[in-house]
Each structure stands twice: as C-alpha cells, then as structure tokens.
N, C-alpha and C positions, 0 to 999 in steps of 0.2 A: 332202799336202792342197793345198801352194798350187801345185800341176801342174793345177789341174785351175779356179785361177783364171783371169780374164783378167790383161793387162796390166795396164789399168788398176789391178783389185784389187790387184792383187801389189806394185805402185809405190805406192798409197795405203797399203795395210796397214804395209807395211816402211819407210815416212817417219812415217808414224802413232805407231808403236813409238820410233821412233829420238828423235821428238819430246817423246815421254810421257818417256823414259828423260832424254833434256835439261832437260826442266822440272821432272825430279824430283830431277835431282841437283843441279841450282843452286838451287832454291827448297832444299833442305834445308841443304845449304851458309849458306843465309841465313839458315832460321829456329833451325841450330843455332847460329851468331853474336849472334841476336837474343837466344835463351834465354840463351846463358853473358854474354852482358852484363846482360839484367834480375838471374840471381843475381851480378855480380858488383858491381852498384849497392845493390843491398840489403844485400850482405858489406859496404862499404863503408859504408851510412849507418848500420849496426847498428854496426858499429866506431867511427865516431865519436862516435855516441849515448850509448855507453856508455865510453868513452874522455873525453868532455866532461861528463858528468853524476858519473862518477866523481871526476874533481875537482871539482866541486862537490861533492859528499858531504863531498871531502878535505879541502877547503875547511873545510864547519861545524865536523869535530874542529880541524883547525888555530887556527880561533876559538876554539874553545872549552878548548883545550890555552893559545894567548895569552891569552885571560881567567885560566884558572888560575894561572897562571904573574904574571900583574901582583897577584893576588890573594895569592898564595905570598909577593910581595915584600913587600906592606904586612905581611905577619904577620909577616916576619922584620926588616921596620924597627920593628914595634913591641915587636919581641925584644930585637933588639939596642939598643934607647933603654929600656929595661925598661918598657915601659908595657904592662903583663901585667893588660889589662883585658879581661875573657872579654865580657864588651857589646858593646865597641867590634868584636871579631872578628865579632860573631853582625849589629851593624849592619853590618859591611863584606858581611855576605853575604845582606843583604836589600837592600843598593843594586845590586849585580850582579843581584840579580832585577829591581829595577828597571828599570834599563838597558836589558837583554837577555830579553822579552818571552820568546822557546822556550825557555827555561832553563826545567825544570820545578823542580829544586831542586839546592841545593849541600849541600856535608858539608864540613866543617873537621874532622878528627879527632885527636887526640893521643895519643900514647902516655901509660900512666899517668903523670902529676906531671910531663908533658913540657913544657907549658905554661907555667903559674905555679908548679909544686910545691904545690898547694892543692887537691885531689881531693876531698882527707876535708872539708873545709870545706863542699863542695858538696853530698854526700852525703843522697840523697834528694828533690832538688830535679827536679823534672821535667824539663827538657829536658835535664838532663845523665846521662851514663849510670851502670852501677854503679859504687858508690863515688865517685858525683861527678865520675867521666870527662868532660872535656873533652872532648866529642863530636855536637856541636850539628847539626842537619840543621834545613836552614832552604827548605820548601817555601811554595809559590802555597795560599792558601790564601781562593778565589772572591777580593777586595780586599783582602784582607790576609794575614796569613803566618801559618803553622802553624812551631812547633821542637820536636821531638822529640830522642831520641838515635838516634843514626847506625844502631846495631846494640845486641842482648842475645846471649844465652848461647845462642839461637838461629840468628843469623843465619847465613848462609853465608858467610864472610869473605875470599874469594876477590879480591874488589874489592881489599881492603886489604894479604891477606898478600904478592900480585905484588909492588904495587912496594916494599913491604917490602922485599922479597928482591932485586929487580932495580934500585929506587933510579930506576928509567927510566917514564916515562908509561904507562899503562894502559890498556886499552878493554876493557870488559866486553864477555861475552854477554850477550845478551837474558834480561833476569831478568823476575820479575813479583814483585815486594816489595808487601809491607802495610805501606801507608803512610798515618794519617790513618784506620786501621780500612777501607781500602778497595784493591783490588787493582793495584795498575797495573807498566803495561809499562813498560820502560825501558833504554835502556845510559846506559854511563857513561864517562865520560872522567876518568880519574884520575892525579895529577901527585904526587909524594910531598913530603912538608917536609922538607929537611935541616940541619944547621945547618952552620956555617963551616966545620965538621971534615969537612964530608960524612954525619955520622951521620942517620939514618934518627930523625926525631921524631915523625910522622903524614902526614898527605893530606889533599888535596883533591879530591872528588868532583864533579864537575858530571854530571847525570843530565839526557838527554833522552828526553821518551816519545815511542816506536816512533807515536805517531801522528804527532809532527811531521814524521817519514822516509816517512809514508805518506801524508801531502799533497801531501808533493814528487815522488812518483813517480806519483801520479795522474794528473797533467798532462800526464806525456811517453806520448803515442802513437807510436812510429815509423813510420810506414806503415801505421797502423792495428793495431798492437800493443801492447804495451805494458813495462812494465819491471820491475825488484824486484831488493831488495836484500838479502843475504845475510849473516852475520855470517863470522868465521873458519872454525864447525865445522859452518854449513851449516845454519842458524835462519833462516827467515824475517823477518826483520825489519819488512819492509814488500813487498805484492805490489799491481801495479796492478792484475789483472785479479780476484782474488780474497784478500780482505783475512783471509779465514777460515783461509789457511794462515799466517799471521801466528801465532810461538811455537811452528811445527812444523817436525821437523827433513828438509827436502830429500831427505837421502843417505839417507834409510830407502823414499822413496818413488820411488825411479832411480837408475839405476848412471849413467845420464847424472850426474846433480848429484855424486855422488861424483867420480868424475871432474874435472869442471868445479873443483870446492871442492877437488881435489885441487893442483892446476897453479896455480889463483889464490891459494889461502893460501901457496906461493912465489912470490907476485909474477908468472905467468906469466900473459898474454893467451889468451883460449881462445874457439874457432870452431867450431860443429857444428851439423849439423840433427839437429830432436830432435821428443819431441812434448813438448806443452805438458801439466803436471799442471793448471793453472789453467785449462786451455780444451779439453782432451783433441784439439788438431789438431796438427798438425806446424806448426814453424818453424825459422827460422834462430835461431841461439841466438850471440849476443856478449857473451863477459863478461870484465870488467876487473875488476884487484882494486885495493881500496882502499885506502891505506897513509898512516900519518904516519909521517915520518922519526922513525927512533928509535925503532920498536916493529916488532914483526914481526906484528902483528895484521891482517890482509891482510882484507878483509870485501873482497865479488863485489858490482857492480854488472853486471845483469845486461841487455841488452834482448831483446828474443821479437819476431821480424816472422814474423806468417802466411806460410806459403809460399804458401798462397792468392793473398796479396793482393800478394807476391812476382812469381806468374805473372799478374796479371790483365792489366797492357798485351799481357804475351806473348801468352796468349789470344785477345784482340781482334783486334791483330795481326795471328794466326795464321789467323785466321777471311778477314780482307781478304782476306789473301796468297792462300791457297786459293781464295776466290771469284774473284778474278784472274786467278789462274794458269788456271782452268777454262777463263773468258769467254776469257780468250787463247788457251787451245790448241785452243778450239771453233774459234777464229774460224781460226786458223793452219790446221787441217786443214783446215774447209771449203774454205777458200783453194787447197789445195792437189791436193783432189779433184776442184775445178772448172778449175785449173790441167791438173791430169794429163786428165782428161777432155777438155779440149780439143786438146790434144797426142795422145792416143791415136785421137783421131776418126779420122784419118788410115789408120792400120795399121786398123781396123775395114774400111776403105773397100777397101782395099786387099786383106783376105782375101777380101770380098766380088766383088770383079774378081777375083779369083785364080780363087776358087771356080767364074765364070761361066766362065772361060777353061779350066777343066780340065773343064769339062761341055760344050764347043766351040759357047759359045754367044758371039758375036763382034758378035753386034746392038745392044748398047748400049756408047753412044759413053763414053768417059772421060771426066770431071768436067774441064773445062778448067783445073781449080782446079789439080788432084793435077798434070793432064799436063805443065801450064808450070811444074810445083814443080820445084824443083834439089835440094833436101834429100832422105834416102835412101827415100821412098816415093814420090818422084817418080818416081824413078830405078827403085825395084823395077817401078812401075807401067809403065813405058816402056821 
C-alpha cells in the first residue's frame, strides 16, 4: 500500500506512527507511576489511620484496666486494715463514676463469704445477690445511680469465670445485658481481686457501652471513608458508615473479614482491597489489632478508603495528560507535514522536469531556484 504513496505520505505517515508509539509509551510510563503512587499514598494513610487510632482505642482499655487496678487497691487496703464495710466499697464505685463520665457502670464481685464472711446476713436485700453475695453493680442511673447484683442464676458468667481461671485482665465480647429492665450494648474490661497469696477472691468490671466506640469512630473519615472497630471473634463493635451492623458478626458475612479477624486476633497488621459490607463498593481495607499487654484479646481497628476516592486525583490527572498529550502530537505532526512538505517540494519539481525531458520537450527554462541548488535535486536537475 505505501508503494503506491507519494514521499511526502510515506515520511509523514511513518514519523506520524513513530510519534504516536513515543507518546504512548512515555505517557504510560507516567500515568503508571502516577497510579501506583496515588495507591501507595492511600496504603500509607490507611496504615497510619488505623495504626494511630488503634492506640487510641488501646489507650481507653489501658485507662480503664489503670482505674481498675487503683480501684482493686483501695479494696485490698480496706482488706488488709479490716475495714470490711460493703458501703464504703459500693461508694468507692459511685465516685469512679464520678470522675470518669464514659464509664457506664462498674461490678465489684466477691466470691461467696470472700468479703466479710457475712452473705447470710445480707440475704434478700436487693442490691446484693443470692444469699446476700457481695456483688454490687453500680450504674448511671439519668443523675443518680442505679445498684443491682452483678449476675443470677441466669447470667452468662463468661466475664467472670476468665479471669477466674487466668488471674490476668479481661475484655469481653460485645454482650447486650438487661440492665435497669432495659437492653444495652457493652464490653467490659475486667481485672480480677487477689489476695497476698495470689488467691482468686472476685473482680472488677468496668463496662463501656459500644455507643461510646461508636462516637469515636464517626469522626474519622480517611479520605472520605470511614472506620470500625471489631472485637477478637469478629462482632462489630462500632461501624462508621453503618451503625446497624453493630452486634453482627463480620466473618459470616465475608471470607475477607475472616481472614482479616484471622491475622489480627495474632497481633498481625493486614492490607487488602475488598468491597465494603457497609457501602457495597470496593476499598482499600487497613486493619490493626488492638491489644493490652497482658491479654491476648486482639480487637481489629479497621479503616476502608474508597478506591474511588483512592483514584480521583489519578483520574483528573489522567484526563490533563491525555488532553495534552493530543494538543501536543496534533501540533507535532502538523509541524512535521508542513516540514516534510516543504522539503519534498523540491523532488515534485523535479519528477515534473524529468517528466518534460523524457517527452523531449526542452522549452521551459529551470527554476533558477532548483538550478543554482548544490543539494541532490540540484544536482539530479543539472
């Protein structure tokens, strides 16, 4: 096909070509640089988002394991001075509510007769539990406080029999207790009482409700996404973008979150694009897990950046580059066809004399232009 071009065509088309293939391989070169830095800015502020907000998480139990714990002491100085007055415990745990406004409510619990040895004494008195159990639970109750007993013959005793058993600090799952005849969310941060010997006597609970975790995560947008926080086995605890999976479990509803809940209840950092249950699009997914030293209870803070909102500089970008690249290789060819054109004039000129001199027509004179030329159509011409 291109035999049957002129010059001119043939040197325009195959610069033309040569140009396109240039501008496409270094503009690509660029906008693949441009994309794997936009994902690797957002790997990067999703890791830190959730890397610093994680300790903050880590943070409140740590407070709240230090409350326990200064709490734990005055029970056991009022142990050891024997001043084994169940008032003075039930006021030490309405001034902690005091104090510490997110504190929904505490548990001081005793083993039977662990106390004072005075159970049966107590027996049938409302805030204490069967047979007068030491066992006072002392919540917010609108300006003043509500005390019930901790647990019945009912309760699910999970909270209490851990660190029973393990003597080490505690964190629940996300339970929903009847508290006050009314339902609410909550984990728990539980510290055990021992006495000098080490023996296991009861605990101290501090309960906060899954709404105060779901204030704090409201707030954080990453790039216009948002965050959520997981317990060890994969409970919603708190989600920013929709509060209604709050007390549903994750791992039933994506093999992504098993996964995820799999690596971080070891302590492991974990990175994927996923899609969002809370928004049904794809993101980048960062999640860090939670830990106090001294328990292996690992909860996922998690953050979710739209990949959308991920590529939208790229996009934009992408849109410039292209329109540039266009206007440029418009203007580059043009350039070059009016280049080659003037340069081919020449050989035009030239077939055209050729043409009159093999037809032995000899009457028109040669262009003085072409004749006094030294370059090779001068020369063909002459």
């Amino acid at each position: 096909m291109l035999r049957k071009l002129s010059v001119k065509a043939k040197i325009s088309i195959i610069t033309g070509i040569l140009l396109i293939l240039t501008f496409v391989g270094t503009f690509s070169v660029v906008l693949v640089r441009l994309y794997n830095s936009s994902i690797f800015q957002a790997e990067t502020l999703a890791k830190e988002v959730s890397r610093s907000y994680a300790a903050e998480i880590n943070g409140h139990f740590i407070t709240l394991e230090t409350i326990a714990n200064t709490l734990n002491n005055g029970i056991s100085n009022q142990i050891s001075a024997d001043v084994k007055d169940r008032n003075i415990i039930i006021e030490m745990q309405k001034d902690v509510l005091n104090m510490y406004p997110n504190i929904y409510g505490i548990t001081v619990a005793f083993e039977p007769n662990a106390f004072d040895g005075k159970d049966s004494f107590y027996t049938g008195e409302a805030e204490y539990g069967e047979n007068g159990l030491f066992i006072p639970y002392v919540i917010r109750n609108d300006n003043s406080f509500h005390i019930e007993p901790a647990y019945n013959s009912q309760t699910d005793m999970t909270w209490y029999n851990e660190p029973k058993k393990t003597k080490h600090t505690f964190i629940t799952e996300p339970t929903v207790y009847k508290v006050n005849g009314k339902d609410v969310a909550m984990a728990s941060l539980v510290v055990p009482i021992l006495d000098e010997n080490k023996n296991f006597m009861g605990v101290i609970s501090i309960d906060y409700k899954l709404e105060t975790f779901q204030k704090i995560v409201e707030k954080i947008k990453p790039k216009g996404g948002f965050v959520q926080l997981l317990s060890k086995n994969g409970i919603y605890v708190a989600n920013g973008a929709n509060d209604k999976l709050i007390m549903t479990d994750a791992k039933k509803q994506s093999q992504d979150w098993a996964d995820i809940i799999s690596q971080t209840s070891m302590g492991k950092e974990v990175e994927m694009f996923g899609k969002s249950l809370s928004t049904g699009k794809g993101v980048l997914r960062a999640a860090h897990p939670v830990n106090i030293n001294g328990t292996d209870m690992n909860w996922t803070f998690c953050s979710d950046i739209p990949v959308e909102n991920i590529l939208k500089d790229f996009y934009t970008q992408l849109k410039q580059i292209i329109l540039l690249a266009i206007i440029a290789l418009v203007v580059v060819i043009v350039a070059i066809v009016l280049i080659v054109s003037h340069m081919t004039r020449g050989l035009k000129y030239a077939e055209t004399q050729l043409d009159l001199l093999a037809q032995g027509d000899l009457s028109k004179e040669i262009d003085e232009k072409y004749s006094k030329s030294e370059d090779d159509i001068g020369k063909m011409i002459n």
